[in-house]
TIDRENRO-227410 format. One line per 8 residues: number of its first residue (from 0); their letters; for each residue x, y, z of C-alpha. Coordinates in steps of 0.02 Angstrom, whole numbers. Layout:
BEGIN
NUM> A> X/Y/Z ~ ... .
END
This chain:
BEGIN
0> XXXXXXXX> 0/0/0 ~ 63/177/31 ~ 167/262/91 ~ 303/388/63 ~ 268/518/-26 ~ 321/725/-14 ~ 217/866/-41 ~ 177/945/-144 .
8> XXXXXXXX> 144/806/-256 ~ 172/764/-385 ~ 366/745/-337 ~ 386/589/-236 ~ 517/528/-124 ~ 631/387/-131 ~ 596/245/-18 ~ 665/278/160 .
16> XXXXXXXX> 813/176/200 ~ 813/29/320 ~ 863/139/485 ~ 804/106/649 ~ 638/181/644 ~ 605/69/498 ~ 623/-99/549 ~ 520/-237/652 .
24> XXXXXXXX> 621/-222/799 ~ 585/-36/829 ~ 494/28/985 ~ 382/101/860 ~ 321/-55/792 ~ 345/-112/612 ~ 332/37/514 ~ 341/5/298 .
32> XXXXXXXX> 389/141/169 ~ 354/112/-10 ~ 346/236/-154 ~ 155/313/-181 ~ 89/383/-332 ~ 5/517/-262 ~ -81/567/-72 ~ -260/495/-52 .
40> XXXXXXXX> -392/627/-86 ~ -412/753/39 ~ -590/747/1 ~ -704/643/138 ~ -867/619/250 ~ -889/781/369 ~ -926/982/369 ~ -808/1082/254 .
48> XXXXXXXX> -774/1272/272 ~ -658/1385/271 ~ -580/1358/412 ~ -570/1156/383 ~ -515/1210/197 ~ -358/1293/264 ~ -260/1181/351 ~ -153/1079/216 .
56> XXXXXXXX> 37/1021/217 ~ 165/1193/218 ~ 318/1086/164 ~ 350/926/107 ~ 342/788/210 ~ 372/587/202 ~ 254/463/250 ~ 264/294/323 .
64> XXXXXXXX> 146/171/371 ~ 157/128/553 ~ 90/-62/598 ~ 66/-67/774 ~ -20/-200/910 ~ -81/-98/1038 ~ -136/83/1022 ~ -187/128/1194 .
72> XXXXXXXX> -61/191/1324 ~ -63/236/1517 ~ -53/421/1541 ~ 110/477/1593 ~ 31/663/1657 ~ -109/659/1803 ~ -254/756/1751 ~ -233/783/1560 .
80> XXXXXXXX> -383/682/1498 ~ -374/512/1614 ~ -291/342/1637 ~ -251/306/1438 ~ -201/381/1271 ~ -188/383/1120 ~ -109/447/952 ~ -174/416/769 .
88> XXXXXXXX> -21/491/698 ~ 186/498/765 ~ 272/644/741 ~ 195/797/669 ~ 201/917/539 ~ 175/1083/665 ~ 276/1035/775 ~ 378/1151/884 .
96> XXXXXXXX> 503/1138/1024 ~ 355/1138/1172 ~ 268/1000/1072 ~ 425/871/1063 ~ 431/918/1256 ~ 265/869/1291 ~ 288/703/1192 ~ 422/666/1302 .
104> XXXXXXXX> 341/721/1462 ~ 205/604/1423 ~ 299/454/1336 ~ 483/467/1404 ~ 521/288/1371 ~ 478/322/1178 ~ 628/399/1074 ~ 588/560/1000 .
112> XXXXXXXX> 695/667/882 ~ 679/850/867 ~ 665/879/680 ~ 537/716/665 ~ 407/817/576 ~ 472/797/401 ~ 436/595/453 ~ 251/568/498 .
120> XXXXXXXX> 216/377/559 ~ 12/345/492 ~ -38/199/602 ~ -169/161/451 ~ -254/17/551 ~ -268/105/726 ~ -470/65/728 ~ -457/-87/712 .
128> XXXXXXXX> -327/-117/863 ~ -423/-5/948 ~ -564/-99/939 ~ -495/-273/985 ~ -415/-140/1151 ~ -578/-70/1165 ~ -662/-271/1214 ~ -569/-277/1351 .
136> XXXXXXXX> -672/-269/1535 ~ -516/-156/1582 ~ -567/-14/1489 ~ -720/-10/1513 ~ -766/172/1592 ~ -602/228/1556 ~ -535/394/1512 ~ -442/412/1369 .
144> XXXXXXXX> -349/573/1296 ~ -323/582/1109 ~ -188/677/1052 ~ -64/680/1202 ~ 87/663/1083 ~ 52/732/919 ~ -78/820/856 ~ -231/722/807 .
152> XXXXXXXX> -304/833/671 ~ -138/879/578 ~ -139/890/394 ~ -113/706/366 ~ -259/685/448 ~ -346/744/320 ~ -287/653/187 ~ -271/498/285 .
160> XXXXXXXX> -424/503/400 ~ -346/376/545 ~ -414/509/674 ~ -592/499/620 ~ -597/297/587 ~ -546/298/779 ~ -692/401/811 ~ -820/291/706 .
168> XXXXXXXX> -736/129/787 ~ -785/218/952 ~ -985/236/899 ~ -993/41/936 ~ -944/73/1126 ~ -1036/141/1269 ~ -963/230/1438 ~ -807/315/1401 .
176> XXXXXXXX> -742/480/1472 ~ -651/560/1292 ~ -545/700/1287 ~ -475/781/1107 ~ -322/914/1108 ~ -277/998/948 ~ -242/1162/871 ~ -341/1105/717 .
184> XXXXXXXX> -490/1190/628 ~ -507/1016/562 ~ -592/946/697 ~ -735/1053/646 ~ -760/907/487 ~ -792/802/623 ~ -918/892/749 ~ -1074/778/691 .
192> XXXXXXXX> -962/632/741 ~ -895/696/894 ~ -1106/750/938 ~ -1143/590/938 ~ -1013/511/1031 ~ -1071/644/1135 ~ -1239/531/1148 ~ -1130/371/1207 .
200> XXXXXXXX> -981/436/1296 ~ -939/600/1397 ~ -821/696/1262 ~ -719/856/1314 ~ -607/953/1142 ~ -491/1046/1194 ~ -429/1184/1080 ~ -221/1240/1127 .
208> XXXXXXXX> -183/1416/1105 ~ -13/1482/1189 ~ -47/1657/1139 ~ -160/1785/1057 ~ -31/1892/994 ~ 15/1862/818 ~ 226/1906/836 ~ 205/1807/992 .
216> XXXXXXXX> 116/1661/919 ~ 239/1625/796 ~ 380/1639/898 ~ 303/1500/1001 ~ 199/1397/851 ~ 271/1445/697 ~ 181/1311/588 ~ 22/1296/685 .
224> XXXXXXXX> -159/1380/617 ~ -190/1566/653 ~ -243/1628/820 ~ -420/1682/745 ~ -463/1504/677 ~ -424/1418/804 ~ -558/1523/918 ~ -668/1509/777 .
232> XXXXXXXX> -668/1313/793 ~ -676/1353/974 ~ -828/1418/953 ~ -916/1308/828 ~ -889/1168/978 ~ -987/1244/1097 ~ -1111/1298/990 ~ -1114/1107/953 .
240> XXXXXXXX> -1163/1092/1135 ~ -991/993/1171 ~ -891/1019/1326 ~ -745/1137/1257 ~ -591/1206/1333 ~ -466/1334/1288 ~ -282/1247/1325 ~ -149/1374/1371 .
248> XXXXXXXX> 8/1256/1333 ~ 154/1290/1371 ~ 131/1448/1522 ~ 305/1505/1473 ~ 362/1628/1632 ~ 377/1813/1582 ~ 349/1784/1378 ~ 158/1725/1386 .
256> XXXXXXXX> 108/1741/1556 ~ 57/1937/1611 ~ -125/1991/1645 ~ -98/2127/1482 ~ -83/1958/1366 ~ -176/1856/1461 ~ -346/1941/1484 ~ -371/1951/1295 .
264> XXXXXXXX> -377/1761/1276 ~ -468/1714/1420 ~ -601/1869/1347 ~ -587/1777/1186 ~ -620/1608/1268 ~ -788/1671/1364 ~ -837/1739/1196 ~ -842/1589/1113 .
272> XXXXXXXX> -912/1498/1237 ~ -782/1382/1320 ~ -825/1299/1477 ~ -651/1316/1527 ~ -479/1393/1523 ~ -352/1267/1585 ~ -137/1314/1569 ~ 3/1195/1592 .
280> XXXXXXXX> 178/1286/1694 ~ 341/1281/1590 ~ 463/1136/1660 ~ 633/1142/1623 ~ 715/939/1629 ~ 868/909/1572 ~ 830/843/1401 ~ 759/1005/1347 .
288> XXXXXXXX> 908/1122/1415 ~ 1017/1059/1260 ~ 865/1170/1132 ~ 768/1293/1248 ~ 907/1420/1277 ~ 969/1426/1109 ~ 785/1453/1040 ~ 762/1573/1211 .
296> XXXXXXXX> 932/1673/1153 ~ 848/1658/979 ~ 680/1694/1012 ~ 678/1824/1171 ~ 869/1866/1226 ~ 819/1984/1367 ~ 743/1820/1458 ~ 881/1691/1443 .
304> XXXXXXXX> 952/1772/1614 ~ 802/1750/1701 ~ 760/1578/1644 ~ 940/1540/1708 ~ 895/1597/1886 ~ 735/1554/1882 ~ 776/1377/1850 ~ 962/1326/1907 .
312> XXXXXXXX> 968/1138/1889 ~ 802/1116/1945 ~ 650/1057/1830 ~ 529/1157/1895 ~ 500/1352/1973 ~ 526/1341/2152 ~ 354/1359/2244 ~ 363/1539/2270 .
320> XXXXXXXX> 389/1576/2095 ~ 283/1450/2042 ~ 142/1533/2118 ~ 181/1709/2074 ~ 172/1649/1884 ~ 16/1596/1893 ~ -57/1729/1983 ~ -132/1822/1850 .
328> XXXXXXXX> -189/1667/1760 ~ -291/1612/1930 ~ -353/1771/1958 ~ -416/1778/1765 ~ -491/1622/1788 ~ -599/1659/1950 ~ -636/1827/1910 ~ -698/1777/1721 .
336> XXXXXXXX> -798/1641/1804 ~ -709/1492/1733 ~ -762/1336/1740 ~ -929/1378/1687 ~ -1076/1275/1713 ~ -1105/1134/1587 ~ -1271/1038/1583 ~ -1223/943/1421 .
344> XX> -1332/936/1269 ~ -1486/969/1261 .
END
């Protein structure tokens, strides 16, 4: 079958050689490249609009079928969508330097190269293992997050459609707790699906936005959609009558964390109609030191001091600092009334 090919087509790439990653004895699982004539048509079941329209492959990237066994992993972060997770896709075509972190925060005994988003892994038949997963009495009543490593509604998604065949494979279960994180307008294709999952299991999207500011924004998500389509998709969730929450991810100390850029997002959020505002603190492990000053030298020079102090050797602010950061997000969030009541669909 497919699958390596490079945008924009037609130009194709030449099969991947046989490197780690490739063969059966990866901790990837078996993962086959072959030459493709051409993508599979972007055109499928679900709402279109502009929005949806707009999110399409920036550079050109190769694509390799990933065979795996089991799709469903424990959560390595308390309180970011449950006990289990899961990723349609490895590796990602918007990713940034905060999103190979959180990969590794979540999955730190999987290997994960900075640079991996010219290589996106399609697990092609993740349904079906999800389904054989899904028979278990284990997971029954289970939470599971989608999208805790890579973005589930990146543009392969939606030429590939794994993300939504996971979705249909979940219509034929009952009792799940389901929680979505993306920075995708293309989750909007999806919002009839996701309404009636709504009908079987609880389901929760959550929409990750760093910053409102466009100079800041692309300092922090270069490649990702546009502040103002991502609220827009914000929106069209809870008009869906979905649970939806604005994710603030990565609360970066002094660059994205004052009241003055703060307010306008969480004003943004309430407009739309989010049921809640949620932010995840900056850590700094060791793994990460070797990138984040050279992109914080890069990116905001008059901060690389401070980050030093802040942070020593340690991983994390100290307590005291740790609360002063997130001072003006708390207050924001009580005074703006967040989390807001949600009685579910009506």
């Amino acid at each position: 079958m497919f699958i390596q090919a490079a945008l924009p087509l037609p130009a194709l790439a030449h099969p991947a050689p046989q490197s780690p990653e490739n063969r059966s004895s990866s901790p990837f699982g078996r993962a086959r490249a072959q030459p493709a004539a051409a993508l599979p048509s972007a055109r499928g079941p679900g709402r279109s609009d502009l929005d949806i329209d707009s999110v399409r492959s920036t550079f050109e990237a190769e694509y390799l079928e990933l065979r795996t066994r089991s799709l469903l992993e424990r959560a390595r972060v308390s309180g970011r969508g449950g006990a289990w997770t899961l990723d349609p896709y490895r590796g990602c075509e918007w990713e940034d330097p905060f999103e190979a972190q959180r990969f590794a925060r979540r999955a730190p005994h999987r290997h994960h190269r900075q640079g991996s988003r010219q290589r996106i892994f399609v697990k092609s038949k993740a349904a079906a293992v999800l389904g054989r997963q899904l028979r278990s009495e284990r997971f029954r009543g289970r939470s599971i997050l989608i999208g805790a490593g890579t973005d589930p509604y990146q543009p392969a998604e939606k030429h590939f459609g794994v993300t939504r065949s996971i979705l249909e494979e979940l219509l034929e279960f009952r009792g799940l707790n389901l929680s979505i994180e993306t920075r995708s307008p293309l989750i909007a294709r999806d919002l009839d699906l996701l309404a009636e999952l709504d009908t079987r299991h609880t389901v929760e999207v959550s929409i990750r936005l760093a910053a409102l500011h466009p100079a800041l924004l692309g300092k922090l998500e270069p490649r990702a959609p546009s502040a103002e389509a991502r609220l827009r998709t914000l929106g069209k969730i809870a008009r869906e009558g979905l649970s939806s929450r604005l994710s603030c991810d990565p609360l970066l100390p002094g660059i994205n964390t004052s009241e003055d850029l703060l307010r306008p997002l969480f004003t943004a959020a309430l407009e739309a109609g989010a049921r809640d505002v949620t932010g995840t603190l900056f850590s700094l492990p060791p793994s990460s030191r070797s990138w984040f000053f050279p992109w914080l030298e890069r990116e905001f020079p008059n901060q690389a001091g401070q980050y030093r102090q802040l942070f020593g050797w340690r991983d994390h602010l100290s307590p005291m600092q740790h609360q002063v950061t997130l001072a003006p997000f708390q207050q924001l969030r009580l005074e703006m009334g967040f989390p807001r009541p949600f009685l579910g669909r009506g």
